[in-house]
C-alpha positions as CSV (number, residue, x, y, z in Angstrom):
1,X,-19.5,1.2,13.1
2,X,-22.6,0.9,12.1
3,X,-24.6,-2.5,10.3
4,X,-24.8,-1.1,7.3
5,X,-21.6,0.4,7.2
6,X,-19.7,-3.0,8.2
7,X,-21.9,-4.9,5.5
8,X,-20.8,-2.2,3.0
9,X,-17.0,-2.8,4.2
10,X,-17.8,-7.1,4.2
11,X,-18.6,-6.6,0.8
12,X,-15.6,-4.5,-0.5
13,X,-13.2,-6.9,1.6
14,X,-15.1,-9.8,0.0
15,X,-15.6,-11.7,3.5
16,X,-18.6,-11.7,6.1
17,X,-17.3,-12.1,9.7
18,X,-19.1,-14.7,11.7
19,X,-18.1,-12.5,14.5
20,X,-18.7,-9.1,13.7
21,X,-16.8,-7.7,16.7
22,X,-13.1,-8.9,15.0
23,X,-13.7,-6.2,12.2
24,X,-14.2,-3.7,14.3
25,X,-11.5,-4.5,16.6
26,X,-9.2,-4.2,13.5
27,X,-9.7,-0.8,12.6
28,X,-9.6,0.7,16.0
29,X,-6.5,2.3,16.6
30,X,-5.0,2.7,19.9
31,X,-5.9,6.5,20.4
32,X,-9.5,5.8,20.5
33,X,-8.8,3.7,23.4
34,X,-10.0,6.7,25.8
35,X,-13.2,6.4,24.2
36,X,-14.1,2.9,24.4
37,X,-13.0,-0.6,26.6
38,X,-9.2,-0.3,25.7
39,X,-9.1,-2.7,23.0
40,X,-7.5,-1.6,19.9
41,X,-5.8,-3.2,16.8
42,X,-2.3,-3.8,17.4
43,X,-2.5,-7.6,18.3
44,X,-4.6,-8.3,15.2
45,X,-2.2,-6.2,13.2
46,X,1.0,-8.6,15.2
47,X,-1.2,-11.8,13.6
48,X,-1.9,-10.2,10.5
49,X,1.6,-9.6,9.6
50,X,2.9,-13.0,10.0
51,X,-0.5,-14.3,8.0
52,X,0.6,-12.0,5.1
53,X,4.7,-12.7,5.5
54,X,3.5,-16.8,5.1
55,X,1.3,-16.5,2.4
56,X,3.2,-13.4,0.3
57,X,6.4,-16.2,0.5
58,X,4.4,-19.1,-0.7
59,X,2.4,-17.3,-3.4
60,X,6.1,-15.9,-5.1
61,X,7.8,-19.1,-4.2
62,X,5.0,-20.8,-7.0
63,X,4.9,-17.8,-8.7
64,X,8.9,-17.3,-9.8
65,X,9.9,-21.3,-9.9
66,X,13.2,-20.2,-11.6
67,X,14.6,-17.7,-8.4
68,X,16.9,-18.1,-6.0
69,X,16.6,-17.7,-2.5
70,X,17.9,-14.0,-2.7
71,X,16.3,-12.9,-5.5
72,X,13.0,-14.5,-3.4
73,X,13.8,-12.7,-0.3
74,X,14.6,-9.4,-1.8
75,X,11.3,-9.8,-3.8
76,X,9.2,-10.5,-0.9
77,X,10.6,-7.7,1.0
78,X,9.5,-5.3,-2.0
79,X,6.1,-7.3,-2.4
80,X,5.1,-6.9,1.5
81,X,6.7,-3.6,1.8
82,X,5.0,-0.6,3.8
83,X,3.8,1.0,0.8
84,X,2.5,-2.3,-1.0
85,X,0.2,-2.6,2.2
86,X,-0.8,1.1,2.0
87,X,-1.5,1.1,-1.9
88,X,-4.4,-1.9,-0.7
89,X,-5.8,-0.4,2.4
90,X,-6.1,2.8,0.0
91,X,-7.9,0.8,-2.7
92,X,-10.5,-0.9,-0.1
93,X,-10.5,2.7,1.3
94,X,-10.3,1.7,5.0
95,X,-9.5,4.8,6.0
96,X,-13.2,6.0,5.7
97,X,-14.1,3.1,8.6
98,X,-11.2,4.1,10.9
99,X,-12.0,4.8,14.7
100,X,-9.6,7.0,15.7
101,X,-8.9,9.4,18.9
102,X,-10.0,13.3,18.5
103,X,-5.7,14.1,18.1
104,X,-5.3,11.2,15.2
105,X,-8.8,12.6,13.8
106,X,-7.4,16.2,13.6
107,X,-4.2,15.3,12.3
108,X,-5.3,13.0,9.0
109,X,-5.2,9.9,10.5
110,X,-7.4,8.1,7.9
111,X,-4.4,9.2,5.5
112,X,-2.1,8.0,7.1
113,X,0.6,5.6,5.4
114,X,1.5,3.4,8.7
115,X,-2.3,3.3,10.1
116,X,-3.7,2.2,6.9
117,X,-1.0,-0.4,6.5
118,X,-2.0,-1.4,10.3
119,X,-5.2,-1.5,9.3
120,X,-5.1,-3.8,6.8
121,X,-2.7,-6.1,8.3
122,X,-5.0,-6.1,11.5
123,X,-8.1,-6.8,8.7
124,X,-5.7,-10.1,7.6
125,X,-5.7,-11.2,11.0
126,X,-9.4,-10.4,11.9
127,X,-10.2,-12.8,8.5
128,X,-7.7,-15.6,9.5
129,X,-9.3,-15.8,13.3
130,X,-12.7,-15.4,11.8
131,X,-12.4,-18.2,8.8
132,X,-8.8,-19.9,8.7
133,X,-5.8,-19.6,6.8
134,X,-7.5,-20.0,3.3
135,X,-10.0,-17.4,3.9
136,X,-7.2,-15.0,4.5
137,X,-5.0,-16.3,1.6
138,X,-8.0,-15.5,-0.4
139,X,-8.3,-12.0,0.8
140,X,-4.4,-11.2,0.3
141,X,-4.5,-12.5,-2.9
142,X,-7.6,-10.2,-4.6
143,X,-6.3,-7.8,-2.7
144,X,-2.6,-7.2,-2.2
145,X,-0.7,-10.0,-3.8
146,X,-2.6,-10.4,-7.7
147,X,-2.9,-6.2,-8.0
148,X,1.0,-6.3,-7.2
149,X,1.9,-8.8,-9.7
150,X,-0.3,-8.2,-12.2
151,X,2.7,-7.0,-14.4
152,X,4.6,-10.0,-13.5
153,X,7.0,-11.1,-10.9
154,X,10.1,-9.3,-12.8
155,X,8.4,-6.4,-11.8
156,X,9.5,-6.7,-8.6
157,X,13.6,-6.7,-9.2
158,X,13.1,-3.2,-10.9
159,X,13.6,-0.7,-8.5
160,X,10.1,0.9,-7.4
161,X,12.1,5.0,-7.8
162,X,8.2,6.2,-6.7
163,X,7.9,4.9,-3.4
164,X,11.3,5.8,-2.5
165,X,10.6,9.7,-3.9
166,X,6.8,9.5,-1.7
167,X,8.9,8.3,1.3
168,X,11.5,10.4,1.2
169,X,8.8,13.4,1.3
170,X,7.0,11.8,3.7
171,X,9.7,11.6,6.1
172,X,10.6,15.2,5.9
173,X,6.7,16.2,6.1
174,X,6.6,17.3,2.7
175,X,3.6,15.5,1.4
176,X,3.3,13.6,-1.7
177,X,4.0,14.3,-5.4
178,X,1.5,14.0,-8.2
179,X,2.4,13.0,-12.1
180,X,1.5,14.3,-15.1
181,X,0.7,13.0,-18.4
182,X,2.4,15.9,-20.8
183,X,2.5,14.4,-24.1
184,X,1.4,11.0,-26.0
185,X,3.1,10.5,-29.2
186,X,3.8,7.3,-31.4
187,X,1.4,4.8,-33.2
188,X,-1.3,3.6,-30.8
189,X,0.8,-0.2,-30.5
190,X,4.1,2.1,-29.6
191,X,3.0,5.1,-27.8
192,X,5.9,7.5,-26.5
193,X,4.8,9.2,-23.1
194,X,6.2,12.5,-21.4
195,X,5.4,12.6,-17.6
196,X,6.2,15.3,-15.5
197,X,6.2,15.2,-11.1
198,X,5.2,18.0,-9.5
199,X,5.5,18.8,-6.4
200,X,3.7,22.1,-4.4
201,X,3.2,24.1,-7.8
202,X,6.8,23.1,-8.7
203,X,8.0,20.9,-11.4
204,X,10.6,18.1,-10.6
205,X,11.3,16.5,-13.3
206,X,9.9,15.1,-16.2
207,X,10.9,12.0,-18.9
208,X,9.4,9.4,-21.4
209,X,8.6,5.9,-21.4
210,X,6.9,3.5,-23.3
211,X,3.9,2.9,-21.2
212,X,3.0,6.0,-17.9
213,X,4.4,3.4,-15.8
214,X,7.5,3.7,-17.1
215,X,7.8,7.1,-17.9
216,X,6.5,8.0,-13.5
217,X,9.2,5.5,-12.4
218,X,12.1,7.4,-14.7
219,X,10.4,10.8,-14.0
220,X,10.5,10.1,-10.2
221,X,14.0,8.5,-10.6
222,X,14.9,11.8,-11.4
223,X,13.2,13.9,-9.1
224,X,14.5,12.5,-6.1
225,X,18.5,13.0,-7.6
226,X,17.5,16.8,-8.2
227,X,16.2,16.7,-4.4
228,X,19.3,14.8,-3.0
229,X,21.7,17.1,-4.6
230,X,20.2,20.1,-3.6
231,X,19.6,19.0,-0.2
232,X,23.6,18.0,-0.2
233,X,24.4,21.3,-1.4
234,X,22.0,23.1,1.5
């Protein structure tokens, strides 16, 4: 990584590392290990993880005053899940200052759901090393934790029917699905939107909601019942 290119990342992640060398360490995955000293990420990303399970609890404990402990723990588990973390390391784009072996590099590494969620644990505990626990609270928060919530912790007890259609793809190889806005109808304070998924030139489903958020979580609801039951019935 280059100076430029780390003080290009500092300024996306919002911190500047008093030692540089801890960024760097974070975003090298273990396959470039043949390349370099045989350091890579994976202790960073250990330290990371418990950084972002300590602070995620505290920050919904305050958050939702009126849960109980399952509700809390069920929460948590959707707010720190694998594809939480991935959605952030996408939106910091880390993937761009991945160093990766030549066989990670051919395969799309940098899009990869479980190295970018590495990644950006690793970057959590690269920050907390480099500046203490509030630095890295900080960081989760602008991050991960305010983007997530922004709708408000109910959010979080609806189920999430989009990242359970993109894993299921994923773990049959099958790529991801894309949405589509079809229709807007209504007055502008009570719009009606039509959504469709597609999915390799083929439609999925499609349904309406009051806001695209609803209408993708009820259109991907959908799509991956049509996929179940056909894959039952083959």
């Amino acid at each position: 990584m280059t100076a430029e290119e780390r003080r290009v990342l500092e300024t996306v992640l919002g911190h500047h590392f008093e030692k540089p060398d801890r960024l760097e360490r974070a975003l090298t995955h273990r396959s470039h290990r043949q390349n370099t000293s045989g350091i890579d990420n994976e202790r960073l990303e250990f330290l990371g993880d418990r950084v972002l399970g300590l602070v995620a609890s505290q920050h919904l404990f305050e958050s939702s005053p009126g849960w109980e402990a399952g509700q809390l723990s069920k929460g948590l588990a959707r707010l720190v899940s694998a594809s939480s973390i991935h959605a952030a390391a996408q939106r910091l784009k880390l993937g761009e200052y991945l160093l990766l072996g030549p066989g990670e590099e051919k395969t799309g590494g940098r899009e990869k759901k479980r190295l970018l969620a590495d990644a950006y644990e690793a970057v959590v505990g690269a920050i907390y090393l480099d500046a203490g626990l509030p630095a890295a609270a900080a960081f989760l928060r602008r991050s991960l934790l305010d983007p997530a919530l922004a709708g408000g912790v109910e959010g979080l007890e609806r189920p999430d029917h989009k990242s359970a259609l993109q894993e299921w793809l994923q773990q049959r190889s099958l790529g991801g699905a894309a949405y589509r806005v079809r229709s807007e109808s209504g007055p502008e304070h009570r719009k009606t939107f039509e959504v469709e998924v597609w999915h390799k030139g083929r439609k999925l489903s499609a349904s309406e909601g009051l806001s695209k958020k609803e209408a993708e979580q009820a259109a991907a609801r959908l799509a991956l019942e049509a996929l179940l039951q056909s894959s039952e019935i083959a």
